[in-house]
DSSP file (Angstrom, degrees, kcal/mol; ACC not computed):
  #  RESIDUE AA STRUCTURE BP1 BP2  ACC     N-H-->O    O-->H-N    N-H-->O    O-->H-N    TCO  KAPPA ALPHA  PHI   PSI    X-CA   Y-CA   Z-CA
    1    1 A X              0   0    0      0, 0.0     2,-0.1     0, 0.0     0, 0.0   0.000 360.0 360.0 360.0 150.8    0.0    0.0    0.0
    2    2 A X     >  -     0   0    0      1,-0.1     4,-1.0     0, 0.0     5,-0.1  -0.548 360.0-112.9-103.3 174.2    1.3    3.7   -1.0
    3    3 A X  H  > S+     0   0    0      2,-0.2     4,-2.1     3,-0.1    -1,-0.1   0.686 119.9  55.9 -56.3 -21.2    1.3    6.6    0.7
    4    4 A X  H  > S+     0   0    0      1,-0.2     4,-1.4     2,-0.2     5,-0.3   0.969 107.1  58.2 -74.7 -58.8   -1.1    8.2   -1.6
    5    5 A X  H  > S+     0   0    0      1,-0.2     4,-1.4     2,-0.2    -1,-0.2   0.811 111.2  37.6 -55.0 -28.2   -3.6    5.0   -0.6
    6    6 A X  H  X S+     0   0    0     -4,-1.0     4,-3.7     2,-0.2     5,-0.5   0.831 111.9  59.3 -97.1 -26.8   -3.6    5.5    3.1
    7    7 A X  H >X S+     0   0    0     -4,-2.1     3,-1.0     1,-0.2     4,-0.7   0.803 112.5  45.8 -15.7 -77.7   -3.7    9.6    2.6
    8    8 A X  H 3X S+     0   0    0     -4,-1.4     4,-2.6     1,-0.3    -1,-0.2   0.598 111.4  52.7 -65.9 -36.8   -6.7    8.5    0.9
    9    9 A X  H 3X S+     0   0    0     -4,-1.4     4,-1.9    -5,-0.3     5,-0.3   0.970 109.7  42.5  -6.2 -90.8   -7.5    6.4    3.7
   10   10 A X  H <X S+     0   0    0     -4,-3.7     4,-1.3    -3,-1.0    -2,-0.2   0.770 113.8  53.5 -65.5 -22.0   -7.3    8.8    6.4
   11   11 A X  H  X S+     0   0    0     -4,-0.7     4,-1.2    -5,-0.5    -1,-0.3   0.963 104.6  55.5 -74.8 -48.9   -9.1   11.2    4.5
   12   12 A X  H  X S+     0   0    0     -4,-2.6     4,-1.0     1,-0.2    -2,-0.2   0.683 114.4  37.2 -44.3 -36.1  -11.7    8.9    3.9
   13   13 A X  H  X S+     0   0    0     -4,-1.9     4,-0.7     2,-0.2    -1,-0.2   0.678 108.6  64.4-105.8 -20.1  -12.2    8.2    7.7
   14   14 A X  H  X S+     0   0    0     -4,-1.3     4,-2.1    -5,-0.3    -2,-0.2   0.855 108.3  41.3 -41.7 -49.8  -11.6   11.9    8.7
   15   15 A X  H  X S+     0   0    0     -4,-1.2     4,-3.4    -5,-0.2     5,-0.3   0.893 109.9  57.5 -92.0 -48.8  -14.8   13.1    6.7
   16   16 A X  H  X S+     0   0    0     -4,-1.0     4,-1.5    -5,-0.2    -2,-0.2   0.861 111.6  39.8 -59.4 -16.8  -16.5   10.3    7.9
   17   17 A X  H >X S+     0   0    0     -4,-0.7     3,-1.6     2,-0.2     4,-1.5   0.942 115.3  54.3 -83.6 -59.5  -15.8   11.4   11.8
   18   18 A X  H 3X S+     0   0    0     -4,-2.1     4,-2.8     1,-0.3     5,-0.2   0.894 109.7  43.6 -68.8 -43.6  -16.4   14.8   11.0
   19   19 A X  H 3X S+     0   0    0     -4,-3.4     4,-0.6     2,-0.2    -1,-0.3   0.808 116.0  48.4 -72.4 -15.0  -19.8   14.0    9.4
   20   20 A X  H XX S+     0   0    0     -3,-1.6     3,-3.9    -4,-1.5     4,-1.8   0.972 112.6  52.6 -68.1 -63.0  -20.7   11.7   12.4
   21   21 A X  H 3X S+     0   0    0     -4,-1.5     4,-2.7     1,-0.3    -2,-0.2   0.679 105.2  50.8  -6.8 -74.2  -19.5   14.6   14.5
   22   22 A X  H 3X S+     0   0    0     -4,-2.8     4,-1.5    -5,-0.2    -1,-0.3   0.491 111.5  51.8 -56.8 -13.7  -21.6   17.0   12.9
   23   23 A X  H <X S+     0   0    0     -3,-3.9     4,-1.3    -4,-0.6    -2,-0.2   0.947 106.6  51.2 -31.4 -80.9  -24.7   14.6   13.5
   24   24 A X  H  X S+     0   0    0     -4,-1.8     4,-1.6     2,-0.2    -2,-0.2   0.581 108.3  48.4 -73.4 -18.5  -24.1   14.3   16.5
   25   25 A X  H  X S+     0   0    0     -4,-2.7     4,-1.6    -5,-0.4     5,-0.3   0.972 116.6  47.8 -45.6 -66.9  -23.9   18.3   17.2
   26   26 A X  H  X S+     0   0    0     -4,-1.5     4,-1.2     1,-0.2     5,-0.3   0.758 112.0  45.1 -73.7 -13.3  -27.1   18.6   15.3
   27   27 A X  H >X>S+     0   0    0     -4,-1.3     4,-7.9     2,-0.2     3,-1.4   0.943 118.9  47.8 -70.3 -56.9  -29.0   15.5   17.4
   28   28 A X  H 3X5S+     0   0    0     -4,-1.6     4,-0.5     1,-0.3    -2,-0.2   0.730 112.4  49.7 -48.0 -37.8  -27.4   17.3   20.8
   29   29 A X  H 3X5S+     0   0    0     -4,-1.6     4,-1.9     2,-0.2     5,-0.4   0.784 118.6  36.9 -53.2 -43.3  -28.7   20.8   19.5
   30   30 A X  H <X5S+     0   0    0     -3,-1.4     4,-0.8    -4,-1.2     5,-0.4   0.772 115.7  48.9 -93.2 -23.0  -32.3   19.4   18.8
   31   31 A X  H  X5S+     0   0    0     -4,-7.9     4,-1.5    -5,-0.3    -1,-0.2   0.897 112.2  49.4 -87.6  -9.6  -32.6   17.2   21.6
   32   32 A X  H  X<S+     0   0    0     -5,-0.7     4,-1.4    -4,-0.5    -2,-0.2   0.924 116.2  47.1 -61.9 -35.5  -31.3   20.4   23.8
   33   33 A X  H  X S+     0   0    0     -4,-1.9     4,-1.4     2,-0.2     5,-0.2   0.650 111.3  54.6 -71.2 -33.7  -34.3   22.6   21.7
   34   34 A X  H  X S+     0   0    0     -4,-0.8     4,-3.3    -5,-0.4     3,-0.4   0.973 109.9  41.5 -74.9 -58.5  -36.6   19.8   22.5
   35   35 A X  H  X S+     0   0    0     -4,-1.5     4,-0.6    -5,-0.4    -2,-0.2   0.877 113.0  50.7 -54.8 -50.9  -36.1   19.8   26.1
   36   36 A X  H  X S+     0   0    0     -4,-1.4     4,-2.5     1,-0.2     3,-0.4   0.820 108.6  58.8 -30.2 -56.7  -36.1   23.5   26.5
   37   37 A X  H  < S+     0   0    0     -4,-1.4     4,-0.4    -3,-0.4    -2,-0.2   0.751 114.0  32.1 -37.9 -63.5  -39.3   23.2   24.5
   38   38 A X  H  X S+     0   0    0     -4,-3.3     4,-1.1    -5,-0.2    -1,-0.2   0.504 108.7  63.1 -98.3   2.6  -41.1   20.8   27.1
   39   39 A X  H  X S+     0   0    0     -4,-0.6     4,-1.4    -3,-0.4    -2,-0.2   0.865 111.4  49.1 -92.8 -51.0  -39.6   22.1   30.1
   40   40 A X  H  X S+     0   0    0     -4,-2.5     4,-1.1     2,-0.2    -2,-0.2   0.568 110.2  39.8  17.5 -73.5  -41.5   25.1   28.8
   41   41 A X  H  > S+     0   0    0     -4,-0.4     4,-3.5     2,-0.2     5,-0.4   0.776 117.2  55.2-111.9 -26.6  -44.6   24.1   28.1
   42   42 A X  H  X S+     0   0    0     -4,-1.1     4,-3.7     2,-0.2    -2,-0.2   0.939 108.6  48.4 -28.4 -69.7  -44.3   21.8   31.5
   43   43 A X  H  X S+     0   0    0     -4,-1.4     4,-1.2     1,-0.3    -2,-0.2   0.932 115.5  45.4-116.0 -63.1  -43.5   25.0   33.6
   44   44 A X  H  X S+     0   0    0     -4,-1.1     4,-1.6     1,-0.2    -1,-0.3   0.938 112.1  55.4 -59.4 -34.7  -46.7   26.9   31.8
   45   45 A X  H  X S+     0   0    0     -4,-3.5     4,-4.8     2,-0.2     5,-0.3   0.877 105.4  44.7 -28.4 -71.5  -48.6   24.0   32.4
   46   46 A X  H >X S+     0   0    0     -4,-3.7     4,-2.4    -5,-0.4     3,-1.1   0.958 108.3  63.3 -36.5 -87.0  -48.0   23.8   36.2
   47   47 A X  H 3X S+     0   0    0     -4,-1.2     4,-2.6     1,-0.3     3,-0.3   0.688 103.9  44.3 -25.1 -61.1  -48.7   27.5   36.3
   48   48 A X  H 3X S+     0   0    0     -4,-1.6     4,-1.9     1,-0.3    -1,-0.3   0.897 113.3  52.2 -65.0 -34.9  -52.5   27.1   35.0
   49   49 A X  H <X S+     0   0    0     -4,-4.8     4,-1.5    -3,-1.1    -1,-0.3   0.799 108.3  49.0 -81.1  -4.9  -53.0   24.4   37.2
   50   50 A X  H  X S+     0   0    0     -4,-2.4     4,-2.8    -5,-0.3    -2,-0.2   0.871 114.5  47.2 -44.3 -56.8  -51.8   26.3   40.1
   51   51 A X  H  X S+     0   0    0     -4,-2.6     4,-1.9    -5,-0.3    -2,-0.2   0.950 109.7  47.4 -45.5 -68.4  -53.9   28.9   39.1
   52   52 A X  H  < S+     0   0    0     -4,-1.9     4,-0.3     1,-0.2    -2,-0.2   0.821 114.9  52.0 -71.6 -31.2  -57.2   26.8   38.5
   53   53 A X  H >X S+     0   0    0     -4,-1.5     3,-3.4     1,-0.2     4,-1.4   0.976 105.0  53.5 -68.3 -47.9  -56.5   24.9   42.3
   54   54 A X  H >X S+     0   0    0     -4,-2.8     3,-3.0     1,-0.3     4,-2.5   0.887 108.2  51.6 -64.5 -70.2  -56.2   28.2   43.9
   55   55 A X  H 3< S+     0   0    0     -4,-1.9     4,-0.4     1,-0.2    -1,-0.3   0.565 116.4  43.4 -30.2  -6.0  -60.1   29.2   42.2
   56   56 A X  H <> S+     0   0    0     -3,-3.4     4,-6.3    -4,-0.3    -1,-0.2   0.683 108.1  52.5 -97.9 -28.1  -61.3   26.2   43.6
   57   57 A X  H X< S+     0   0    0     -3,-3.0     3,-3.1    -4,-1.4     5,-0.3   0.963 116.4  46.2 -51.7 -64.3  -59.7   26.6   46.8
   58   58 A X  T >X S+     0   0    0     -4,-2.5     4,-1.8     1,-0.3     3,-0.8   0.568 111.5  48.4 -33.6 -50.2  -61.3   29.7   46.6
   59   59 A X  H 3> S+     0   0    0     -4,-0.4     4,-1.9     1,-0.3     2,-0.7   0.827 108.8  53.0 -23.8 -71.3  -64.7   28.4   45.4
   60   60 A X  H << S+     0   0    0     -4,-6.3    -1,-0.3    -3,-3.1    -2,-0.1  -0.378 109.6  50.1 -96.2  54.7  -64.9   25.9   47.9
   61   61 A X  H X> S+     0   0    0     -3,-0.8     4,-2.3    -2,-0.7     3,-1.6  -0.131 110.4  48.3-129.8 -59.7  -64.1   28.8   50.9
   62   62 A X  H 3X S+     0   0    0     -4,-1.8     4,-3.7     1,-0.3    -2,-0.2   0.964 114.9  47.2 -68.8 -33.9  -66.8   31.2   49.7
   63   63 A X  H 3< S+     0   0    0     -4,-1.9    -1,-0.3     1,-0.2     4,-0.2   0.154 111.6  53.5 -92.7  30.8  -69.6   27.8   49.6
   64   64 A X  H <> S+     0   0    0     -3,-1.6     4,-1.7     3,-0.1    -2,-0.2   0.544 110.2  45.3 -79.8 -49.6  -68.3   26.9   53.0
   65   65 A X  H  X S+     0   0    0     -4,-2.3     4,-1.1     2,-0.2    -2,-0.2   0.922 112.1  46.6 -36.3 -75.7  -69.2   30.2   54.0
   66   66 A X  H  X S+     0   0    0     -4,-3.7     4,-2.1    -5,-0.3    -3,-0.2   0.821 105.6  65.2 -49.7 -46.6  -72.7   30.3   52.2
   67   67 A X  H  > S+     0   0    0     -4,-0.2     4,-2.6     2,-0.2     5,-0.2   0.944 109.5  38.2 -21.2 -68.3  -73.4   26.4   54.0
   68   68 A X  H  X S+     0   0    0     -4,-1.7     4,-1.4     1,-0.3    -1,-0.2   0.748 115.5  51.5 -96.7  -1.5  -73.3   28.1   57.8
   69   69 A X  H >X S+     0   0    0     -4,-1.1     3,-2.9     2,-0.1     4,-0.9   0.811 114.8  46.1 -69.7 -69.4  -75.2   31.4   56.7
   70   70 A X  H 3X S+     0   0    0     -4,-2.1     4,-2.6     1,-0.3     3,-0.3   0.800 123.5  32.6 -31.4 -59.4  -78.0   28.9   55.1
   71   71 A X  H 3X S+     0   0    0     -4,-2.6     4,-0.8     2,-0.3    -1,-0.3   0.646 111.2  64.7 -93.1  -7.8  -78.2   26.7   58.1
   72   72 A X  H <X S+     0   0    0     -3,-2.9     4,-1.0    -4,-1.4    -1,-0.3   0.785 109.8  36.5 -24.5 -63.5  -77.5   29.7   60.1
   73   73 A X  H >X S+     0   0    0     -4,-0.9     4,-1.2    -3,-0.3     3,-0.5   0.943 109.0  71.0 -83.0 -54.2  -81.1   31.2   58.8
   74   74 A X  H 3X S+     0   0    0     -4,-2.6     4,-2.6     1,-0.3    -3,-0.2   0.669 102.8  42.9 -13.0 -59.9  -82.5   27.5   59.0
   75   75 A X  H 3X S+     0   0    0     -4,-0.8     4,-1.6     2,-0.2    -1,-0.3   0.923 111.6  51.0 -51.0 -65.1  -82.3   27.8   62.4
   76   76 A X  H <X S+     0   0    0     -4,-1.0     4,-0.7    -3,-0.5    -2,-0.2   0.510 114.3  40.4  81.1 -81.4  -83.6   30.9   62.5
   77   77 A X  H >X S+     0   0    0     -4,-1.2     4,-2.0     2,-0.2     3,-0.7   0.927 116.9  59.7 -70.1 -67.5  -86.9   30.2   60.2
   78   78 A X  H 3X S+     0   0    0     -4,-2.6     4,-2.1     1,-0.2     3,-0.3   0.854 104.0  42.8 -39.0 -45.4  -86.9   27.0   62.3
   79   79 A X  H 3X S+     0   0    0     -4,-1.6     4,-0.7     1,-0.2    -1,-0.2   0.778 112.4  57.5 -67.4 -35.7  -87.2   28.7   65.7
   80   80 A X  H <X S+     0   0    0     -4,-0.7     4,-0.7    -3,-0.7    -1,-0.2   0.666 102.5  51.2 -70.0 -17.4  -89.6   30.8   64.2
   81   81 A X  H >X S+     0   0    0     -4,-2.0     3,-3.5    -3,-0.3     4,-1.2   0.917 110.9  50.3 -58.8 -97.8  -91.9   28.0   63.1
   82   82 A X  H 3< S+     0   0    0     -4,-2.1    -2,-0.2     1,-0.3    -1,-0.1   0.497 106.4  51.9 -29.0 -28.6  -91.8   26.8   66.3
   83   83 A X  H 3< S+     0   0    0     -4,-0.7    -1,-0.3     1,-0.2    -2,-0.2   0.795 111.8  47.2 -74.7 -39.0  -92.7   30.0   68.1
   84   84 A X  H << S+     0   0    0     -3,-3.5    -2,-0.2    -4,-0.7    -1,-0.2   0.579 114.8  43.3 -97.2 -26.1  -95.9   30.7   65.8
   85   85 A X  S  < S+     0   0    0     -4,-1.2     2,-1.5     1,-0.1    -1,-0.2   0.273  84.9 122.8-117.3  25.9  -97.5   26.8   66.1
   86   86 A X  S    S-     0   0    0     -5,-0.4     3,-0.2     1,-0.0    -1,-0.1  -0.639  72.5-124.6 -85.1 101.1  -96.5   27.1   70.1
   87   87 A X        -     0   0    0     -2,-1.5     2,-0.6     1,-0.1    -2,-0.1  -0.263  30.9 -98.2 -40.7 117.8 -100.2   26.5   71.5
   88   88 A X              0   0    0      1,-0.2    -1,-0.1    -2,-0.0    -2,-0.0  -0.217 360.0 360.0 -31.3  88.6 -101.1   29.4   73.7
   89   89 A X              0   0    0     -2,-0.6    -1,-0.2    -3,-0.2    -2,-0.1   0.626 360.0 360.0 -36.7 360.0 -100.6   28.7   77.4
């Protein structure tokens, strides 16, 4: 084998590293963009359901509320009932 035949060699396996190389830049770049991408849409995600618990919390505070007024005045109405069919001593 000549010199000119392994030049051609090494040149031959040179460009083939350098095009794996460059592959494997462009995979590392897109899966880095991908990840960025869903860490993203994760992270906005979270946020709206943060959001929606806190309206529920909220939601279920304000009908907790409304419950002991209702059964507040239940009593109330009730006691009045009672007052009005209390037979006259």
């Amino acid at each position: 084998m000549s010199i000119k035949h392994v030049r051609v060699i090494a040149r031959s396996f040179w460009y083939r590293a350098s095009v794996v190389e460059a592959t494997d830049v462009s995979v590392s770049g897109k899966q880095n963009r991908l990840a960025s991408e869903f860490n993203h849409r994760v992270a906005e995600r979270t946020e709206e359901l943060a959001k929606g618990h806190d309206g529920l919390r909220h939601k279920t505070g304000e009908r907790g509320k409304i419950e002991a007024r209702l059964l507040e005045s239940e009593a109330v109405l009730q006691e009045a009932f009672y007052e009005i069919k209390k037979p006259e001593a």
